[in-house]
C-alpha positions in Angstrom: -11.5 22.2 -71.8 -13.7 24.4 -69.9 -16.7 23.7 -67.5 -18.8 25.2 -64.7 -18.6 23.8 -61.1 -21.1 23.4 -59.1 -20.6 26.9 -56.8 -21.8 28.9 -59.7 -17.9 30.8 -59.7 -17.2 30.2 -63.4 -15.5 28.7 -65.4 -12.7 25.9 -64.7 -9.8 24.5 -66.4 -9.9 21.0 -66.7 -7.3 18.1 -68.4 -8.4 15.7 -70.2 -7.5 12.6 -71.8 -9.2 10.5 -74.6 -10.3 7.2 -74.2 -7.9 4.8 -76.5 -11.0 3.1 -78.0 -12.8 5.9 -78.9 -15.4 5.9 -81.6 -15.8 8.4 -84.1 -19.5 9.0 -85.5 -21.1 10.4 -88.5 -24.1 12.0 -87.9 -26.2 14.3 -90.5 -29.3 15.0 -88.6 -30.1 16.1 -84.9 -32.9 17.3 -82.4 -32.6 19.4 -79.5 -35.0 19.5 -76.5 -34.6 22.2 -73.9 -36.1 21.6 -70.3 -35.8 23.4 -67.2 -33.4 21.3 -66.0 -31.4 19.7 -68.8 -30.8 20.2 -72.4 -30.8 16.8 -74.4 -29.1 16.8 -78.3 -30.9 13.9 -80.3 -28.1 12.3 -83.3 -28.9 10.3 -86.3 -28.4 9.7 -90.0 -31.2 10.1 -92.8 -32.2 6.4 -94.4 -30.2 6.1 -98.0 -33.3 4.8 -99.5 -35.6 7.1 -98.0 -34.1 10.8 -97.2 -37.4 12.0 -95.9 -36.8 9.5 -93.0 -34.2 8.9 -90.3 -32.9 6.8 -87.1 -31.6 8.4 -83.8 -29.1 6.7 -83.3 -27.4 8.7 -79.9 -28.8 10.8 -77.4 -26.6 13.0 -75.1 -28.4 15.0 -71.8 -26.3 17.9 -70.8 -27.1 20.4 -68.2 -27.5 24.3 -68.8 -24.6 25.4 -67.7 -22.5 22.6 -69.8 -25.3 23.2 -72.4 -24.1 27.2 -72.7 -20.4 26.7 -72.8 -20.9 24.2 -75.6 -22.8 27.2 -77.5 -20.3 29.1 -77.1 -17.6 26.9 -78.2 -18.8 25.7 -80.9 -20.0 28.9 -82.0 -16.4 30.0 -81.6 -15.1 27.0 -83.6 -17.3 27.7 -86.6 -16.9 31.5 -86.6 -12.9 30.6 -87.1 -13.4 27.9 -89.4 -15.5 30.1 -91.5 -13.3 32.7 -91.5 -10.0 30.4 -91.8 -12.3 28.9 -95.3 -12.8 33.1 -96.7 -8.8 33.8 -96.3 -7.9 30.3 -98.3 -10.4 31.5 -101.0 -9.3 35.1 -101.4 -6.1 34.3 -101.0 -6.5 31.7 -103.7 -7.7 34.3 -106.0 -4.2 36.3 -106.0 -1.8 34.8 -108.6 1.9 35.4 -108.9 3.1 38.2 -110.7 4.4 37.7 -114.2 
């Protein structure tokens, strides 16, 4: 895990440990509001019986700087997973030889 201190130098290595009784969430849609100061990511889920509506169910403020490296990481993480989904289907193309 990566994140910025407070100087402004960078980048810095962090260890982390998970919390035994963590949750694990399902969201499916999101907002995002951008201030000068903070960056806030909205979560929710659409309503089964009505898809054109939805509940926020989360809300998560983070500041730029935290807001940046998540961009970037996550970016990172799809660009691989992407490309990690092409090689299993091209490779899944090729058949043995006869």
């Amino acid at each position: 895990m990566h994140d910025t201190d407070d100087s402004g130098r960078g980048p810095v290595q962090l260890r982390l440990s998970c919390d035994p009784d963590l949750e694990y969430l399902y969201y499916d849609v999101f907002n995002v509001f951008v201030g000068p100061e903070e960056v806030v990511l909205e979560f929710g889920n659409r309503h089964r019986a009505d898809p054109e509506t939805g509940t926020i169910h989360q809300r998560v403020v983070l500041s730029p700087g935290t807001a940046r490296q998540l961009v970037q990481t996550l970016g990172q993480g799809v660009r691989t997973m992407e490309e990690r989904v092409r090689e299993a289907f091209s490779g899944a193309g090729r058949g043995k030889p006869n």
